[in-house]
C-alpha positions in Angstrom: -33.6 -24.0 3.0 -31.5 -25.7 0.0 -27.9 -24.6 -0.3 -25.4 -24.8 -2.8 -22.0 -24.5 -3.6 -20.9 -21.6 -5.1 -18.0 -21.0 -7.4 -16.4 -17.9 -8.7 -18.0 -17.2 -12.1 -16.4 -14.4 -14.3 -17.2 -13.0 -17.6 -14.5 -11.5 -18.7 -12.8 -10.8 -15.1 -15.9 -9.0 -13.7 -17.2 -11.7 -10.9 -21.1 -12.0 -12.6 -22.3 -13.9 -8.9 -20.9 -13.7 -5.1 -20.6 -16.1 -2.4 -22.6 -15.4 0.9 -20.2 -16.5 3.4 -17.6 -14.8 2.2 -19.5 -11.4 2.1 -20.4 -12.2 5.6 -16.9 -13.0 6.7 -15.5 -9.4 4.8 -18.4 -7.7 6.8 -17.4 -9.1 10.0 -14.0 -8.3 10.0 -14.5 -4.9 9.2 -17.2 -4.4 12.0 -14.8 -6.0 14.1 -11.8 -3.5 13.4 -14.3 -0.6 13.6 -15.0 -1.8 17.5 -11.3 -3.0 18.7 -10.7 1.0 17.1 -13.5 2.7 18.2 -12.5 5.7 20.8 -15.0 8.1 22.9 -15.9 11.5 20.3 -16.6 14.9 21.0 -19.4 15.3 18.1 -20.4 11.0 17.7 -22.8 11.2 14.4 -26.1 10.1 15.9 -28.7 9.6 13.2 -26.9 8.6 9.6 -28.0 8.4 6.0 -25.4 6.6 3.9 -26.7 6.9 -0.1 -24.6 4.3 -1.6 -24.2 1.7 1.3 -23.7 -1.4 0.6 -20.2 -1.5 -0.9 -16.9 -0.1 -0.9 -16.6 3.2 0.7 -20.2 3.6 1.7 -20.4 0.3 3.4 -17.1 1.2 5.3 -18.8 4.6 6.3 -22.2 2.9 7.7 -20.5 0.4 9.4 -17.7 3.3 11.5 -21.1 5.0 12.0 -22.4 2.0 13.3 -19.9 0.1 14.9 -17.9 3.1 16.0 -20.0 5.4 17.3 -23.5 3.6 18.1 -24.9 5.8 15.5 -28.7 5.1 13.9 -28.4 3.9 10.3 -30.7 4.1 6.9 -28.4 2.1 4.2 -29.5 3.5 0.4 -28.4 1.0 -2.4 -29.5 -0.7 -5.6 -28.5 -4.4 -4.9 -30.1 -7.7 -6.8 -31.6 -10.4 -4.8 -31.0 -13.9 -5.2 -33.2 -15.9 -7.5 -33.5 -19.3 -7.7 -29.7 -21.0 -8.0 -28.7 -17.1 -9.1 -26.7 -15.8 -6.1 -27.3 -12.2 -5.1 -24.9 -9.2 -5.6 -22.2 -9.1 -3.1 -23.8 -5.3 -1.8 -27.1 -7.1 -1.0 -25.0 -10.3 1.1 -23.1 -7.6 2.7 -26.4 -5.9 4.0 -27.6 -9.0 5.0 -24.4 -9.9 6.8 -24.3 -5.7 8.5 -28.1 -6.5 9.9 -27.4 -10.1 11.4 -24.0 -8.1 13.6 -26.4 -4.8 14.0 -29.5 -7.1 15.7 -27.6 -8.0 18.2 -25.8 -5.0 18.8 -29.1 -3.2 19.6 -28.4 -0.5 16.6 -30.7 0.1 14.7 -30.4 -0.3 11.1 -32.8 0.4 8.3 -32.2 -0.5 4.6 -33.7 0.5 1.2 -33.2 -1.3 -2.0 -34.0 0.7 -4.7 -33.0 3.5 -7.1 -31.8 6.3 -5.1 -31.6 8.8 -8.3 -35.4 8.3 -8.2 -38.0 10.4 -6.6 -39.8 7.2 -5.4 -36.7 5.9 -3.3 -35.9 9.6 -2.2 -39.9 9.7 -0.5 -39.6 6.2 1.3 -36.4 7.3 2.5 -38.0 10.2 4.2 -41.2 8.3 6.0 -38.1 5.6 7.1 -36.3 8.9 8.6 -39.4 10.5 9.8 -41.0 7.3 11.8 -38.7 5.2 12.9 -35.1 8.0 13.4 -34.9 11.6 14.6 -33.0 13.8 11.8 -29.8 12.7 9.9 -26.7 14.7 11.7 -24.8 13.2 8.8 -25.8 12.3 5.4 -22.7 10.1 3.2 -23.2 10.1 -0.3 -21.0 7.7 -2.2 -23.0 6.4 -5.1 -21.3 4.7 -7.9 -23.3 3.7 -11.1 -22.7 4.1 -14.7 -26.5 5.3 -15.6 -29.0 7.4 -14.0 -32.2 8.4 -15.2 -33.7 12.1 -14.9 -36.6 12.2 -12.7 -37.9 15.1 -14.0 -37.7 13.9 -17.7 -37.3 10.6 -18.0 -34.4 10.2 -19.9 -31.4 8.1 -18.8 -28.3 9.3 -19.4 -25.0 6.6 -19.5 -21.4 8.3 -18.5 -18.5 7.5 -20.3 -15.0 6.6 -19.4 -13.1 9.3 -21.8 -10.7 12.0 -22.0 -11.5 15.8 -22.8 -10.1 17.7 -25.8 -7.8 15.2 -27.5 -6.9 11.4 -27.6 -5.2 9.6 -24.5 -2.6 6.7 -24.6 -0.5 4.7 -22.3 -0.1 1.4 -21.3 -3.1 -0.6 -19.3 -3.3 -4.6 -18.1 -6.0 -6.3 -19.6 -8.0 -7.6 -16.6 -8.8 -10.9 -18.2 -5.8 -11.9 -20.6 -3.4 -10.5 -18.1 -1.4 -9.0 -20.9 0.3 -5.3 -20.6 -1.2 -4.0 -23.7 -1.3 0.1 -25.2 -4.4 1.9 -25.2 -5.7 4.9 -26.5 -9.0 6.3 -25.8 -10.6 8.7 -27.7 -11.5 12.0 -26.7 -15.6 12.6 -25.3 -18.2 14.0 -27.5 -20.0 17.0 -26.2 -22.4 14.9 -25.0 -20.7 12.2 -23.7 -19.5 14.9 -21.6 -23.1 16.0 -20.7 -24.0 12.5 -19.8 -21.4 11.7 -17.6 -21.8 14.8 -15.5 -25.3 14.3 -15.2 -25.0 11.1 -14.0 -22.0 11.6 -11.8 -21.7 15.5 -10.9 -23.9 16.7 -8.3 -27.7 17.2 -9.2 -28.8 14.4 -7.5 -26.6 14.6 -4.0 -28.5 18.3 -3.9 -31.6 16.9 -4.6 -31.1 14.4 -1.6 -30.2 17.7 0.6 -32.8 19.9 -0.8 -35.1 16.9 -0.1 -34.4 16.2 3.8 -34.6 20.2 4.0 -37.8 20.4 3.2 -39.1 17.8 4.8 -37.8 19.1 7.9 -35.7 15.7 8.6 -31.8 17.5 9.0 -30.5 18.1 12.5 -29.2 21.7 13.5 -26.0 21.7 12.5 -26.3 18.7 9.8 -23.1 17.8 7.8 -23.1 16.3 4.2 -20.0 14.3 2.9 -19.7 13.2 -0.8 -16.7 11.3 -2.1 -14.4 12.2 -4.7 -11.0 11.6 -6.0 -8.0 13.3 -8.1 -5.3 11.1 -8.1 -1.8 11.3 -9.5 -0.6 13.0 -13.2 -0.7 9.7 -14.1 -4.5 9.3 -14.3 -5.2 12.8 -14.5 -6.2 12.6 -19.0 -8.8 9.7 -17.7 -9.4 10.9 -14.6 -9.3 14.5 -13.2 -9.0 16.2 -16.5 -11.3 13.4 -18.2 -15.1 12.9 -18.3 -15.1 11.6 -14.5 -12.9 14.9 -13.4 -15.4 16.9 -15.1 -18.1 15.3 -13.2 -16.5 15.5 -10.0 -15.7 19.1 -10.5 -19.4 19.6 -10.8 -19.7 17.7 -7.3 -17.4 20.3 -5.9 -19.4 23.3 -7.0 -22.2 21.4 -5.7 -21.0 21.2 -2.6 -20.0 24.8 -1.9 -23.8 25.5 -2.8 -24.5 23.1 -0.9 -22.6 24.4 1.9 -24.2 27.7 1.9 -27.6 26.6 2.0 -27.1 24.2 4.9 -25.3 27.1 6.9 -28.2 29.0 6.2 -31.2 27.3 6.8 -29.5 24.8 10.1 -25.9 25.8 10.6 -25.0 22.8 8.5 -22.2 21.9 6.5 -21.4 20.4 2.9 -17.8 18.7 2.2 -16.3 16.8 -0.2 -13.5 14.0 1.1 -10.9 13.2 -1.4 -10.2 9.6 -0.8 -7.2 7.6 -2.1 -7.2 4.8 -4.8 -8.7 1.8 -3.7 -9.9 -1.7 -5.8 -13.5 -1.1 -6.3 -15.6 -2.4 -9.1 -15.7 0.5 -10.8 -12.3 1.5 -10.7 -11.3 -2.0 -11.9 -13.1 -0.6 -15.4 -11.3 2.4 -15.8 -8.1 2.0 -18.4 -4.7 2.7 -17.0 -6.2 2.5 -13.0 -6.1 -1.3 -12.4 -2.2 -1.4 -13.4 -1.5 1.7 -11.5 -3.5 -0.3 -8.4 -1.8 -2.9 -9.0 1.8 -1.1 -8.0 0.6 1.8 -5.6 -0.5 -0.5 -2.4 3.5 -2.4 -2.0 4.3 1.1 -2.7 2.4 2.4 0.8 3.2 -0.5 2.3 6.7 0.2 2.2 6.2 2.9 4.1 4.0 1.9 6.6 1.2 4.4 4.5 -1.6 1.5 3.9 -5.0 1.9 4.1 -8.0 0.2 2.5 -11.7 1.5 2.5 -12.2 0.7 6.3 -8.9 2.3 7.2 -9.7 5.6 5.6 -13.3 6.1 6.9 -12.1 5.4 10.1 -9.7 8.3 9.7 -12.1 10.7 8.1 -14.7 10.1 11.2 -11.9 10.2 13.4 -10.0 13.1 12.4 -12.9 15.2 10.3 -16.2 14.3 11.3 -16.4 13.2 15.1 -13.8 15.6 16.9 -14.6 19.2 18.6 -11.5 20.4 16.4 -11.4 18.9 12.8 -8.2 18.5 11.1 -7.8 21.6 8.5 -9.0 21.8 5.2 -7.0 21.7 2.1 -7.1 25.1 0.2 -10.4 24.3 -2.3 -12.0 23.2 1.2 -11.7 19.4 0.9 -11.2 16.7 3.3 -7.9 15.3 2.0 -7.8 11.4 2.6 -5.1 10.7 -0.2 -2.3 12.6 1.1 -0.5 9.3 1.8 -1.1 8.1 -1.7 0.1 11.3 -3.4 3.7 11.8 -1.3 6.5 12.4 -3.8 7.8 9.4 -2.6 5.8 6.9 -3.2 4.5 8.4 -6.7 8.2 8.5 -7.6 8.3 4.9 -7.0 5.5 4.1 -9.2 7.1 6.1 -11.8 10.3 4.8 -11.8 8.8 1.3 -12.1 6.3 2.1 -14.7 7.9 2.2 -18.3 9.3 -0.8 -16.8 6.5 -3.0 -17.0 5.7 -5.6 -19.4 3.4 -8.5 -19.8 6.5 -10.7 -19.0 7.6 -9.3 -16.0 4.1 -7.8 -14.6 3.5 -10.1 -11.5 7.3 -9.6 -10.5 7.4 -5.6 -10.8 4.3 -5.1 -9.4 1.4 -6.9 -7.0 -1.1 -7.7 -9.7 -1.5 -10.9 -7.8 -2.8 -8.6 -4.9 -5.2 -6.6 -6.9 -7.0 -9.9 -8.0 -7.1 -10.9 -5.0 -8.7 -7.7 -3.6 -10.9 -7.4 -6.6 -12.0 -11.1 -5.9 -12.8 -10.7 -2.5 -15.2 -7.8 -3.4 -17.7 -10.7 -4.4 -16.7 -12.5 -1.4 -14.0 -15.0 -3.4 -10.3 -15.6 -2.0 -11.8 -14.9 1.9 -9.6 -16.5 4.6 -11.2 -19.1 6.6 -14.0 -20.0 3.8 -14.3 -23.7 2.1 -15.4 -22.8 -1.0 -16.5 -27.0 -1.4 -18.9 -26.3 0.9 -22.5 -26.1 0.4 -23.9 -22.4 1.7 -27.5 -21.2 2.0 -27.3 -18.4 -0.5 -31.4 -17.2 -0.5 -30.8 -14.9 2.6 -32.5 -11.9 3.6 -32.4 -9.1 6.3 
């Protein structure tokens, strides 16, 4: 097959193409953690539906299930294939890359590439389950998208990045001038509001449940997972008191429904997992969190508190989802991964060093230079151990 060389291409600072080796290289070292890690488990998850798989958070949770604990995997994503010279997205290299280490492992691993908010992907997911696994004792939702389109009307709603009830400013970095600049957002529209919850709240996680229900495909005592996030007062205009907190708080009252009606119908169990800041492509688009990412990991670090996507999962399996005893709840019910993130310590520190910051002095207060190089390395850029001069077969498959 031809290869090519690929360079980083950005418009604006998102990457717009990603580099297969590198994808394959961040796969593999995370697989490789996840076994030098992996310890024997009272409960093990078995059979595993990860809806949101092939990035971030959700490809950290399929490959602990994998890796870790020899679990059965269907992968849920909505990834572009390479074209031509056009590369793929880095979620569909990093499939590629799980497959090629889960052959060889003798685990099984099953993938769709579709829309998961549709009814269509939701049906081929269930004849995947229903042939070729025995029902999901764990189902990880961790989509991220900013659309989704109704399946029962049609229309696509778009969420928006806004606060609630009146105008927000503070200070943000603008990803691709690198200058420290004020911004103020104004606040949602009634249905801007509507829009976001729809497509980030919790009607289509219950449909997923209510779907595997009825089809008969959930394990006795079957646990759901979905993640969320709060953060500090910091965010809390854009985030937890914003459009996206609204949404989430929708995926909470899901989840207690949820809960019920898995107790009821096969002793099951519905949770939300409040996970800690991370770089992710979407969080690099929210105003105020790149800067605040950008000084909260030296911050951790300090203290010996760091964790990245991988890190976390691996505690959340660990210390929630595979023991005889789970850790306790918090008092709303939540797994609480972000407890490192939100000591007083460490948020004091960001505080005290925030005012502070200018475009001047931005790389020397805090680790921007890290957070580009973590955003980078999303796409598979900036890996260790990867000539970037080198030609690479980039029309892969699994």
């Amino acid at each position: 097959m031809p290869q090519q060389i690929v360079k980083r291409r950005s418009r604006g600072f998102i990457c717009v193409n990603a580099h297969p080796e590198g994808c394959r290289r961040n796969v593999e070292r995370w697989a490789e953690a996840v076994r030098e890690h992996a310890q024997p488990a009272a409960r093990p998850p078995r059979n595993v539906l990860v809806i949101g798989a092939s990035t971030g958070y959700g490809l950290a949770s399929r490959i602990v299930a994998a890796f870790g604990y020899q679990a059965r995997t269907l992968g849920v994503f909505f990834e572009r294939a390479p074209e031509g010279e056009k590369t793929a997205t880095a979620g569909f290299y990093n499939t590629v890359a799980f497959h090629a280490l889960a052959g060889p492992a003798n685990l099984f691993a099953a993938s769709l590439n579709g829309d998961a908010f549709s009814a269509e992907c939701k049906r081929a997911a269930a004849e995947i389950i229903r042939k070729q696994m025995e029902p999901l004792d764990l189902v990880i939702y961790s989509l991220a998208s900013p659309k989704r389109t109704n399946p029962d009307t049609g229309v696509t709603h778009s969420s928006a990045l806004k606060p609630v009830g009146e105008a927000f400013t503070n200070k943000t970095v603008e990803l691709d001038s690198e200058k420290v600049v004020s911004v103020t957002l104004a606040p949602a529209s009634e249905a801007e509001i509507a829009d976001t919850v729809a497509v980030m709240g919790g009607d289509d996680w219950r449909r997923w449940i209510e779907m595997l229900l009825e089809e008969k495909l959930l394990a006795d005592g079957a646990r759901t997972v979905a993640y969320s996030y709060i953060g500090p007062e910091l965010t809390w205009p854009i985030y937890r008191d914003g459009t996206i907190g609204l949404a989430k708080k929708d995926l909470e009252s899901t989840a207690h429904s949820l809960d019920a009606l898995l107790r009821a119908r096969c002793g099951g169990q519905a949770q939300i997992s409040v996970n800690k800041a991370v770089v992710t492509q979407a969080s690099a688009a929210i105003p105020v969190v790149p800067l605040y990412l950008s000084l909260l990991p030296p911050a951790l670090a300090r203290r010996d508190f760091g964790e990245g996507p991988l890190e976390q999962i691996e505690r959340l399996f660990a210390e929630f989802i595979a023991p005889e005893t789970p850790k306790p709840l918090d008092d709303a019910g939540r797994i609480r991964l972000d407890d490192r993130e939100l000591r007083t310590e460490v948020q004091e520190e960001i505080m005290s060093l925030w005012p502070q910051i200018t475009t001047e002095n931005l790389r020397a207060l805090t680790d921007f230079a890290g957070f580009q190089r973590e955003f980078r390395r999303l796409f598979g850029f900036e890996v260790e151990g990867v000539d970037y001069d080198e030609p690479v077969e980039t029309d892969l498959r699994w």
